[in-house]
C-alpha positions in Angstrom: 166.2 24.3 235.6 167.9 24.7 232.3 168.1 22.1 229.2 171.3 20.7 229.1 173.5 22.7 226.6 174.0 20.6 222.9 177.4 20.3 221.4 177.6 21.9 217.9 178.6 18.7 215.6 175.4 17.1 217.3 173.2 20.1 216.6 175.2 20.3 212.7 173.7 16.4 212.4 170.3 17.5 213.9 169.8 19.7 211.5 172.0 20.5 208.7 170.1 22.9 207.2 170.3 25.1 209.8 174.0 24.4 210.1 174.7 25.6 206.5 173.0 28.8 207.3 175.0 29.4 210.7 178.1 28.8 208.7 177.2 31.5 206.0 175.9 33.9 208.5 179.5 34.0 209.9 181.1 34.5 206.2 183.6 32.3 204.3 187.1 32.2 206.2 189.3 35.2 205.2 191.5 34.4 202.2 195.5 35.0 203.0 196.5 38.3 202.3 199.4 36.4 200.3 197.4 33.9 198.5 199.0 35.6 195.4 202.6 35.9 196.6 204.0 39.2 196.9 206.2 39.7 199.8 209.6 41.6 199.1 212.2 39.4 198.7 210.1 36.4 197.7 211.6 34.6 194.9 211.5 31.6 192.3 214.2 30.2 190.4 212.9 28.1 187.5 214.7 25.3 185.2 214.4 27.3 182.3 217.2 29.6 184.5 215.1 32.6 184.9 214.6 33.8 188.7 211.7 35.7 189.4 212.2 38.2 192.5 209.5 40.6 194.3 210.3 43.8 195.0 209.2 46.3 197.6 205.9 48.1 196.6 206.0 51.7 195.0 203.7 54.0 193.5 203.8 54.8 189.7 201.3 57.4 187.8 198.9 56.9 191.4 199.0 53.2 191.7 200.3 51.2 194.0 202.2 48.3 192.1 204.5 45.7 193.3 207.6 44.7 191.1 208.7 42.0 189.8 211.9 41.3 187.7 212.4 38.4 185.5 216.7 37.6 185.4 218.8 35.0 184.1 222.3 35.5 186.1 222.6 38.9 187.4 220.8 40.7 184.5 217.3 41.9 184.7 215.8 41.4 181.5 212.1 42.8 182.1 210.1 43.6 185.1 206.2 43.2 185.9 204.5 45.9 187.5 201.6 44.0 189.5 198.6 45.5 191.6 196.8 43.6 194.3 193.8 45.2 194.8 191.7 45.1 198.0 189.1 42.8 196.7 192.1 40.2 196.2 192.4 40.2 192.6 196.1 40.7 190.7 196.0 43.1 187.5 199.7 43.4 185.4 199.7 47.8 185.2 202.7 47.9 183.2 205.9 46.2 182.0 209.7 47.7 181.9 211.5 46.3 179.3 215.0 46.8 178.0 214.6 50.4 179.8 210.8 51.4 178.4 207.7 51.4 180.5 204.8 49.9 178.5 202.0 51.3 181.1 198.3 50.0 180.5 195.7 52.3 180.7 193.8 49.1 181.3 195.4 46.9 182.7 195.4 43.4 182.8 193.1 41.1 184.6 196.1 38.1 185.9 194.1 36.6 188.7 191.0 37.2 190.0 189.9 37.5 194.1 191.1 34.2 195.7 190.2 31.6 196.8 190.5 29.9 192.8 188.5 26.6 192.2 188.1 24.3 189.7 185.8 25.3 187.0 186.3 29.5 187.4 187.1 31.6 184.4 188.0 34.9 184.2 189.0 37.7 181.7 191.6 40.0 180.6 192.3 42.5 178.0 194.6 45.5 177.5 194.8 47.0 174.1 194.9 44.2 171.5 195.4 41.7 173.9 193.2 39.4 175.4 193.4 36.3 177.7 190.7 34.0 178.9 191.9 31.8 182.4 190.2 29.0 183.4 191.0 26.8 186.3 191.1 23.2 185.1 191.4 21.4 187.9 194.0 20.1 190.4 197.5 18.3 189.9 199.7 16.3 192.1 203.2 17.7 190.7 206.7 16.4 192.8 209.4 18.9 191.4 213.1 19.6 192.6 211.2 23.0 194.3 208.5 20.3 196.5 205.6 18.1 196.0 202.3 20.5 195.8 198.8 19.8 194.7 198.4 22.1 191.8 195.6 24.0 190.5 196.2 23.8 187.2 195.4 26.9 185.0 194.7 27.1 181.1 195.0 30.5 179.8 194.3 31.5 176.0 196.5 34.7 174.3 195.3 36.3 171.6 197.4 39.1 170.5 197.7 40.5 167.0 195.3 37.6 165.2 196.9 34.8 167.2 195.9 32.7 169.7 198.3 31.0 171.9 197.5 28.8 175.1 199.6 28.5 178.6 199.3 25.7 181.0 200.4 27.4 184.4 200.2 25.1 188.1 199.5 27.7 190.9 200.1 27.0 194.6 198.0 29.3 197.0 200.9 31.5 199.0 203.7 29.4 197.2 203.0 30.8 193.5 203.4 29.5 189.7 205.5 25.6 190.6 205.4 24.7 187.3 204.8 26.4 183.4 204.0 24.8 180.3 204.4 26.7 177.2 202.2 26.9 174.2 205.5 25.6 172.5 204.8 22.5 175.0 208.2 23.2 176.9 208.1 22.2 180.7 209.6 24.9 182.6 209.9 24.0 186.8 210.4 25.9 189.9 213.7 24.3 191.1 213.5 26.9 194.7 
């Protein structure tokens, strides 16, 4: 005769140390592949009247990058050149501006593999520039664009001498909902 099976929450309250394990020997769940949003055609239009668009993915100088342009109206005024990179993490390669590629020869460190928490801090640097992220917590936000529960990122720019810090509220697969500039403006996602 066999012992009558046990369910798994009753076994997970038998012994939770053994649960834990379990748990990490079948890995943390997968991250979405779009936790950092960067599906063509995905777009954000801000208060400040900029509109952010994603491009289709290309390859420049062998890297596989994925656009985005920064307009206010029709106009493009600059455009990011972003790799995601198979671990998950989000390094700026280059940026087009007023018809002249600045490309990195080491790039820039924007994000790094997802899932973010609070507490994590990361690095970048290209050239003379430097940036230090750290994830300070999490923030209710209700904007014209939706109500989100924000992580809420401080990021530190030092570029020629001076230091400048950046309040950005990131939504997992949504994207930046809200910025606050080291000037203190308030700039929204409106859609």
């Amino acid at each position: 005769m066999h012992a009558p099976a046990r369910s798994a929450p009753r076994l997970a309250r038998l012994f939770p140390l053994a649960a834990l394990l379990w748990q990490g020997a079948l890995g943390a769940p997968p991250v979405d592949p779009n936790y950092y949003p960067h599906r063509p055609g995905t777009r954000w239009t801000y208060s400040s009247g900029e509109t952010q668009i994603v491009g289709a993915a290309l390859t420049h100088r062998g890297v596989r990058v994925v656009p985005v342009s920064h307009q206010y109206g029709s106009t493009t005024y600059t455009q990011d050149l972003i790799e995601h990179r198979a671990d998950g993490s989000v390094w700026l390669r280059g940026v087009n501006a007023g018809g002249r590629l600045s490309w990195y020869a080491s790039p820039l460190n924007i994000y790094p593999p997802g899932p973010l928490s609070p507490g994590q801090s990361w690095t970048g640097s290209a050239g003379t520039l430097r940036t230090r992220s750290t994830v300070t917590g999490v923030t209710p936000l209700k904007l014209a664009g939706g109500t989100f529960n924000t992580l809420t990122i401080r990021t530190e720019t030092t570029a020629g001498g001076k230091v400048s810090v950046q309040t950005t509220y990131f939504v997992p697969t949504v994207g930046i909902v809200r910025y606050q500039t080291a000037d203190g403006s308030v700039i929204d996602l409106l859609r």
